[in-house]
C-alpha positions as CSV (number, residue, x, y, z in Angstrom):
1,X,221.5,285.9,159.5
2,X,219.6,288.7,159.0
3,X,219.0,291.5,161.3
4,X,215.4,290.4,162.3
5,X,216.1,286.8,162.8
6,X,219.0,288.2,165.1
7,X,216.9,289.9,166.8
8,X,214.9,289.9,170.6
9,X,211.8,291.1,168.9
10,X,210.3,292.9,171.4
11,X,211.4,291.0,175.0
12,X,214.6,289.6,176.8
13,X,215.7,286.7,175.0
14,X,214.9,284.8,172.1
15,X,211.3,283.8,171.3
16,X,209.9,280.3,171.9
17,X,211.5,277.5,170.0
18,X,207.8,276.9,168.3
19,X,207.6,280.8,167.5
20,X,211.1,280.8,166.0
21,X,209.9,277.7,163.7
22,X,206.3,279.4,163.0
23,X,208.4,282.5,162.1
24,X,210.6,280.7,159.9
25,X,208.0,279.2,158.0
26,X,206.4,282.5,157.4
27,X,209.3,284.1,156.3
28,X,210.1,281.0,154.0
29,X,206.6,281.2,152.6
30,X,206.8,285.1,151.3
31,X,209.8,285.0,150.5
32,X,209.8,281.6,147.8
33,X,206.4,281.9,146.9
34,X,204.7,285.6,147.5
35,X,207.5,287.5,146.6
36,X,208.0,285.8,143.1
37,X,204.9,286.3,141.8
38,X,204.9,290.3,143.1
39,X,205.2,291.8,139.6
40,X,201.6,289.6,138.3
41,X,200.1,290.6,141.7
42,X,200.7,294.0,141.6
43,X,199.2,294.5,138.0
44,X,195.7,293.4,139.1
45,X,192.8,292.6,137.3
46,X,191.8,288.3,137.0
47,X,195.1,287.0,136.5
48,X,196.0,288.6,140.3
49,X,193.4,287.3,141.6
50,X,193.4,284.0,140.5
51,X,197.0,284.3,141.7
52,X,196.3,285.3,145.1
53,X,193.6,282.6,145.7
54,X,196.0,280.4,144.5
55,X,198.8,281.6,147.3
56,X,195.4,281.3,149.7
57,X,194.7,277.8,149.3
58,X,198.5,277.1,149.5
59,X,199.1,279.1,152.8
60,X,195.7,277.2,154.3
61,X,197.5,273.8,153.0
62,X,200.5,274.6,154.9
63,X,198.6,275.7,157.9
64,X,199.4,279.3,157.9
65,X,196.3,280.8,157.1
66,X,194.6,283.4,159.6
67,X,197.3,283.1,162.5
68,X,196.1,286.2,164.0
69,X,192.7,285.9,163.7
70,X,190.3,284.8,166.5
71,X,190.0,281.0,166.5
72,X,185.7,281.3,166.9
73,X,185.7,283.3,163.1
74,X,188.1,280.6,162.0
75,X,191.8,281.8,162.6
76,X,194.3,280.6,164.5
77,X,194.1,282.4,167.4
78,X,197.6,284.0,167.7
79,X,197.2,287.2,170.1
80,X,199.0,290.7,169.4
81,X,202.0,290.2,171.2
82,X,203.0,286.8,169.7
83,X,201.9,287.5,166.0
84,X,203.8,290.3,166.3
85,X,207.2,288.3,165.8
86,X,205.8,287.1,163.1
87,X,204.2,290.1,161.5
88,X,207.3,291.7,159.9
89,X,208.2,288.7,158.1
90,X,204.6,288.2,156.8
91,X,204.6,292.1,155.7
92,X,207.5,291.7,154.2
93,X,205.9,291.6,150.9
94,X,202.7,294.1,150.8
95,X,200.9,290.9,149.3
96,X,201.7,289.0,152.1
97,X,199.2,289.3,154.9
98,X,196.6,288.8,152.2
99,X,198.3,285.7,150.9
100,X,198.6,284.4,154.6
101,X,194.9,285.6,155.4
102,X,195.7,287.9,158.2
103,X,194.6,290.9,155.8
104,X,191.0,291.0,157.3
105,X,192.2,290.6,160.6
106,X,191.2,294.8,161.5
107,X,187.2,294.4,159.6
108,X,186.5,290.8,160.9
109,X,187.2,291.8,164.5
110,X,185.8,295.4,164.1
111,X,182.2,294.0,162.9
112,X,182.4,290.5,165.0
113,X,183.0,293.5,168.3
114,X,180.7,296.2,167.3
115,X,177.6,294.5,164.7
116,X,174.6,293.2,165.5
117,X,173.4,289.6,165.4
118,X,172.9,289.6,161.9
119,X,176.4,291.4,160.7
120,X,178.0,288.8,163.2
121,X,176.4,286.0,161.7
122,X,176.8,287.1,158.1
123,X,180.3,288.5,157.8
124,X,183.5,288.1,160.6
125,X,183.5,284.3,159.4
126,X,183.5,285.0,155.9
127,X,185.6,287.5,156.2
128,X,188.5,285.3,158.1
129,X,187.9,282.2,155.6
130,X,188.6,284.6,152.4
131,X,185.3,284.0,151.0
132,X,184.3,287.8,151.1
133,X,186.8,290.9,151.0
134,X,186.2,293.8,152.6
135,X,187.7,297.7,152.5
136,X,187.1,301.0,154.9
137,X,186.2,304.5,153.4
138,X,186.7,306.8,155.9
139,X,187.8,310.0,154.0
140,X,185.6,311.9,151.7
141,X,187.8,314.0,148.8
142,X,188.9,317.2,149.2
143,X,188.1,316.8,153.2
144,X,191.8,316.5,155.5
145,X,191.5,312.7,156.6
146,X,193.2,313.9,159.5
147,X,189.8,315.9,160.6
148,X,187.0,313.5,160.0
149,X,185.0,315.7,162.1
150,X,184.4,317.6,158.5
151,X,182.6,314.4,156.8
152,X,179.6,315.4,154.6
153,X,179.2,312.0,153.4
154,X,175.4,311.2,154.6
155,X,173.3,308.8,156.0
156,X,169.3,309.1,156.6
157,X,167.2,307.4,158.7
158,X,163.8,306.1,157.0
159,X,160.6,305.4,158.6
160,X,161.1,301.7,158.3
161,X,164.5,302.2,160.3
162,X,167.1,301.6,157.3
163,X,169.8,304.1,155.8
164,X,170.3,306.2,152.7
165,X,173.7,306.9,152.2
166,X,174.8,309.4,149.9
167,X,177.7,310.5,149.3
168,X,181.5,310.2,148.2
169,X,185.1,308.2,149.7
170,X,188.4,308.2,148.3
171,X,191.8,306.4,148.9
172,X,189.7,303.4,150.0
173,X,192.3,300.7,149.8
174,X,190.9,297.2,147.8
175,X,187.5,298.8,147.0
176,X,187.5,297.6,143.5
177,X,187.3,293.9,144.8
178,X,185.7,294.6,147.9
179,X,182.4,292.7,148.9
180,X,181.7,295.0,151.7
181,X,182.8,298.0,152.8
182,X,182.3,300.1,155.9
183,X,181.7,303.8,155.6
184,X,182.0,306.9,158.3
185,X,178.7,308.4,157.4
186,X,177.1,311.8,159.3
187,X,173.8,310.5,160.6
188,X,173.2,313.8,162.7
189,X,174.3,317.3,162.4
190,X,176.1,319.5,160.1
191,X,179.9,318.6,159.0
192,X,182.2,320.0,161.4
193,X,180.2,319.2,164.4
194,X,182.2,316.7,166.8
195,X,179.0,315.0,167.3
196,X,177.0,312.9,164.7
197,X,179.3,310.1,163.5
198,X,178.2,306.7,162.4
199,X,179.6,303.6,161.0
200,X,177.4,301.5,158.4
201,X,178.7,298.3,156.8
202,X,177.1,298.2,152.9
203,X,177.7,295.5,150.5
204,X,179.4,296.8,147.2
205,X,176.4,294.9,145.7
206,X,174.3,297.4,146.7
207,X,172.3,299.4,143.8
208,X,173.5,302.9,144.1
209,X,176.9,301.9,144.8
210,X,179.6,302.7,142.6
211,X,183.8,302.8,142.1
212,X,184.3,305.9,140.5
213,X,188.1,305.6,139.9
214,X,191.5,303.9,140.4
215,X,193.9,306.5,142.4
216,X,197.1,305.4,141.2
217,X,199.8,306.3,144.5
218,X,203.1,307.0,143.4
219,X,201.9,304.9,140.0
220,X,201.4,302.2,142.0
221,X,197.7,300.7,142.2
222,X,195.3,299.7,145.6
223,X,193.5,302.6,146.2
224,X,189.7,304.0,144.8
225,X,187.5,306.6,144.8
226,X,183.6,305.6,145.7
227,X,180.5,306.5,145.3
228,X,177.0,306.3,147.6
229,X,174.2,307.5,145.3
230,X,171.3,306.9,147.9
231,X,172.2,303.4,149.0
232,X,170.0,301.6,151.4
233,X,171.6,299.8,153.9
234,X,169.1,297.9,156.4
235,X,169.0,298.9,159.7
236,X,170.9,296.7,161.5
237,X,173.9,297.2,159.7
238,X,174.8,300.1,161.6
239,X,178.1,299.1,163.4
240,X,177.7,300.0,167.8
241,X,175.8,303.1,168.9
242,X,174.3,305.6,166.7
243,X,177.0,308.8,166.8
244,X,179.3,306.4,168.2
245,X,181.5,305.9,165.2
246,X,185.1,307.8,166.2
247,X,184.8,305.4,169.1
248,X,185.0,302.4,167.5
249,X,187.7,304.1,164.4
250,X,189.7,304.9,167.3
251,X,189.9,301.5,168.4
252,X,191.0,299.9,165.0
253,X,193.3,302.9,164.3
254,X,195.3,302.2,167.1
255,X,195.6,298.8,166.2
256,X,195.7,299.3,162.5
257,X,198.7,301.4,162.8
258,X,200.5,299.1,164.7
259,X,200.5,296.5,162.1
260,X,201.1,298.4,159.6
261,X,204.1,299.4,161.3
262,X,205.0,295.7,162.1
263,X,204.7,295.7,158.3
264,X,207.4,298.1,157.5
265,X,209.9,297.1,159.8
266,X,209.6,293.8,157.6
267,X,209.7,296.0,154.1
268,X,212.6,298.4,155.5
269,X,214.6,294.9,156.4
270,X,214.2,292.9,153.4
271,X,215.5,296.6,151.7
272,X,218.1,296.4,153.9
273,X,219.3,292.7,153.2
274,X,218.9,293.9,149.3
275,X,221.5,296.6,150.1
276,X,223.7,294.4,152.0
277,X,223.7,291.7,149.4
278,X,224.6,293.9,147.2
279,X,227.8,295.6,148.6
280,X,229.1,291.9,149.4
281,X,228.5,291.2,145.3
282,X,230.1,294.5,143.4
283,X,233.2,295.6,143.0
284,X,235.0,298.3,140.9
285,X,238.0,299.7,139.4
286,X,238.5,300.8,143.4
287,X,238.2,297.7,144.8
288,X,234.7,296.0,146.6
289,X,231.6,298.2,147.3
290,X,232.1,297.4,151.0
291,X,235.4,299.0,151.3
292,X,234.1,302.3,150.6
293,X,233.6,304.3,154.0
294,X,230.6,306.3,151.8
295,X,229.0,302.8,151.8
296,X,229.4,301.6,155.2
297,X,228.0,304.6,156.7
298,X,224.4,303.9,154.4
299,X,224.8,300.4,156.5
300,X,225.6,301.6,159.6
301,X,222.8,304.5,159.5
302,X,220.1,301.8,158.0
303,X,220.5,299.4,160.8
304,X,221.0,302.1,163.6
305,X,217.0,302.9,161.8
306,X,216.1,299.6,162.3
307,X,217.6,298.8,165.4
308,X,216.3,301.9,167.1
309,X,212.3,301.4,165.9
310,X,211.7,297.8,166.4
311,X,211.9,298.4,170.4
312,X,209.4,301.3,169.6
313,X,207.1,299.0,167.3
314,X,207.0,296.5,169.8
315,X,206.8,298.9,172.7
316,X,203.2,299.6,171.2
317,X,202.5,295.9,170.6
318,X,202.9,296.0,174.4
319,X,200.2,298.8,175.5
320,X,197.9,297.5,173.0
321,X,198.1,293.7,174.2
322,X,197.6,295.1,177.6
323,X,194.6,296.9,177.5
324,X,197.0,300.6,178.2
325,X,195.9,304.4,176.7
326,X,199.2,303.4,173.8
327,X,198.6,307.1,172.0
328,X,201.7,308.0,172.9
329,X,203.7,304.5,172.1
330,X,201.9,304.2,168.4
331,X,202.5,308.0,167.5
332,X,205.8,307.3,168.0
333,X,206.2,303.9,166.3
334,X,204.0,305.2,163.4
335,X,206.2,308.0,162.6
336,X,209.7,306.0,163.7
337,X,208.5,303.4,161.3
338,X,207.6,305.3,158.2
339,X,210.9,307.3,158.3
340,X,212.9,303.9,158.9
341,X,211.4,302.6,155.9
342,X,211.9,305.1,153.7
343,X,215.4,306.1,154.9
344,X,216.5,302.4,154.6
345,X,215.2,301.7,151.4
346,X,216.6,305.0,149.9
347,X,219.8,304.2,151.5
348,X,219.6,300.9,149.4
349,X,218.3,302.3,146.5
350,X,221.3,304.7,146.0
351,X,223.5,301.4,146.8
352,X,222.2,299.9,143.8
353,X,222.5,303.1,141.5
354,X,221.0,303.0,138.6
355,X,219.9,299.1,139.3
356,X,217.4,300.5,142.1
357,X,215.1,302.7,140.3
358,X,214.6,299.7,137.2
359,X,212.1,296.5,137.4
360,X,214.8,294.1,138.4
361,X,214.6,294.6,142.3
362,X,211.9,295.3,144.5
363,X,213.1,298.5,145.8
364,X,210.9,301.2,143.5
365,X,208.1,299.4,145.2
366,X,209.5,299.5,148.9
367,X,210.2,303.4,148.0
368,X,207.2,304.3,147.0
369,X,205.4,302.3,150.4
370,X,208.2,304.4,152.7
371,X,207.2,307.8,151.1
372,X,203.0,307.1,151.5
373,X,203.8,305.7,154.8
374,X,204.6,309.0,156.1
375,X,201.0,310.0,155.0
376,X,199.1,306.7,155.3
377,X,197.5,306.6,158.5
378,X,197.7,309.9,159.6
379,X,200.8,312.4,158.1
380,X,203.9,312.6,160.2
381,X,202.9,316.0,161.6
382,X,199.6,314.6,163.1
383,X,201.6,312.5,165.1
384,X,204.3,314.7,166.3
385,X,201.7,317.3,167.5
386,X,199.5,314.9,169.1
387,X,202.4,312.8,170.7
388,X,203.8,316.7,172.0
389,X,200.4,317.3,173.6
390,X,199.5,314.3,175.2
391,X,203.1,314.4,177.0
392,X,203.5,318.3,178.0
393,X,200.3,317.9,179.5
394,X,201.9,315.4,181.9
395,X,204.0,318.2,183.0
396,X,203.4,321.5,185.4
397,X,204.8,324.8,184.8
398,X,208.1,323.9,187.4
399,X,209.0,320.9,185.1
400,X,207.7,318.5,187.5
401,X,206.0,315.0,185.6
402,X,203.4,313.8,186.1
403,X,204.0,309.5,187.3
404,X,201.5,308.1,184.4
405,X,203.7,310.2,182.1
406,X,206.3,308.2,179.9
């Protein structure tokens, strides 16, 4: 038994005896048939593809496609707090929520909340059924992502109401097989101004759009650099209010970063198992691996990790689901969750010696998602500062807290 499916994940007591079985089944499904075709998937190009739409139609068959998503774009319907317990063992592969459809879950809600008519009627359903892909370029190069009030990346209003976008975005996860993508795009004002701030959705089939590069991450592959050169993008494509846009980012950070860090619990455990697995299995001149105190205490510090952010992951889950200001709860889960993972996996990387950094075990992979998860999503120091703020201003000069304060 592993230490997730030993586990309250997230509440008193054990999950409902259909949730344990859905759970199951998810985990049964990445691990026998994502996680064996990770090396073709992670290389790209048409044989990934055709790959992934094959793991698609097989996770549909099975009827595991969409769980989270909302059952009128076509998903199943599983809210925050229950797809959470199944969550890590979906993410346990980074292929996994694409397989298993819940990859668009962040851009098929965003536009179905925030488009008009027409982006509701063209896109959330697509979007859910796999049909069309979609990506988010919120940074432009050489600008902090952590300050998106600096954006230069532009967008015009013509006389017939429509958009000219110009402009560039990089580390845009997918973009390269993206069908649509939405972009943070100044509408009014200068960059640096706190006001100004719109979304647009633009279909990569746009003339004037363009993928500049690959950004290979730790050489491994997902993320691009884009170009806007004068784009039109019809009017009502524009996503809520015009100068609205941090609003609505806000909104699908707080929930993106959750899952993401649902995600890496599931990467830092299946590390963990690796490790584990292996100190059962090698012995040497000294006796077994397991005997070695140097060893146990890389167990005993990994699942102390693990043990000690899962209540924090799900702690978020919980302030989402109900409707709460979670800043605090997901800063802290976001930066518990990137350090668990990569602590865990370097833990189990030193475990398997020289073993861990070759192509034979997943763990190069899982390292090199721990070390950009402590950037990803905002860097750890973002977090910390923010999380430090948010609480000492609960607090007067006497030490006295505030009651709303956690």
């Amino acid at each position: 038994m592993t230490d997730t499916e030993g586990s309250t994940a997230g509440g008193p007591g054990e999950p409902a005896c259909e949730e344990r079985e859905l759970r199951a089944r998810v985990t049964e499904f990445v691990r026998e048939r994502v996680m064996s075709r990770e090396p073709l998937l992670d290389a790209g190009g048409p044989a990934a593809a055709a790959a992934l739409r094959e793991l698609q139609a097989a996770a549909k068959e099975a009827g595991l496609w969409a769980l989270p998503l909302p059952v009128e774009l076509g998903g199943q319907g599983l809210d925050l707090a229950r797809y959470a317990r199944i969550a890590e063992a979906e993410g346990a592969s980074d292929h996994g929520p694409a397989a298993l459809g819940s990859a668009p879950l962040l851009d098929a809600t965003m536009l179905w909340r925030h488009g008009g008519d027409r982006v509701r009627a063209l896109y959330p359903r697509r979007l859910t059924s796999g049909e069309l892909r979609a990506c988010y370029a919120m940074t432009d190069p050489e600008t902090p992502g952590t300050d998106p009030y600096l954006t230069s990346t532009r967008a015009v209003e013509e006389a017939d109401g429509s958009w000219t976008v110009s402009g560039r975005k990089w580390f845009t996860s997918h973009a390269a097989e993206a069908d649509l993508v939405t972009v943070l795009a100044r509408t009014d004002g200068q960059p640096g101004d706190r006001t100004g701030l719109s979304l647009l959705v633009v279909p990569t089939s746009a003339p004037g759009f363009r993928v500049v590069r690959e950004l290979p991450v730790l050489g491994g592959a997902g993320q691009w650099e884009i170009e806007f050169d004068r784009v039109r993008v019809d009017a009502d494509h524009l996503l809520g209010e015009r100068g609205r846009a941090l609003a609505i980012a806000g909104e699908r950070l707080q929930l993106g970063r959750t899952l993401r860090c649902l995600r890496w619990l599931g990467q830092a455990q299946r590390a963990f198992d690796l490790m584990c697995a292996r100190v059962n299995s090698r012995s040497g001149s000294r006796g077994p691996l397991g005997g070695h105190q140097l060893v146990q205490r890389h167990v005993f510090e990994s699942l102390l990790a693990l043990r000690t952010t899962r209540p924090l992951v799900h702690e978020a889950v919980a302030g989402i689901s109900a409707g709460r200001d979670a800043h605090v709860e997901v800063g802290l889960a976001k930066v518990a969750a990137a350090r668990t993972l990569q602590q865990v996996t370097d833990a189990a990387v030193q475990i398997h010696g020289a073993a861990g950094l070759g192509p034979d075990t997943p763990l190069p992979a899982l390292y090199r998602s721990g070390r950009t998860a402590r950037i990803l999503d905002g860097p750890d120091e973002l977090h910390i500062t923010a999380v430090a703020r948010r609480v000492l201003r609960g607090y007067d000069t006497k030490g006295t807290r505030d009651a709303g304060v956690t």
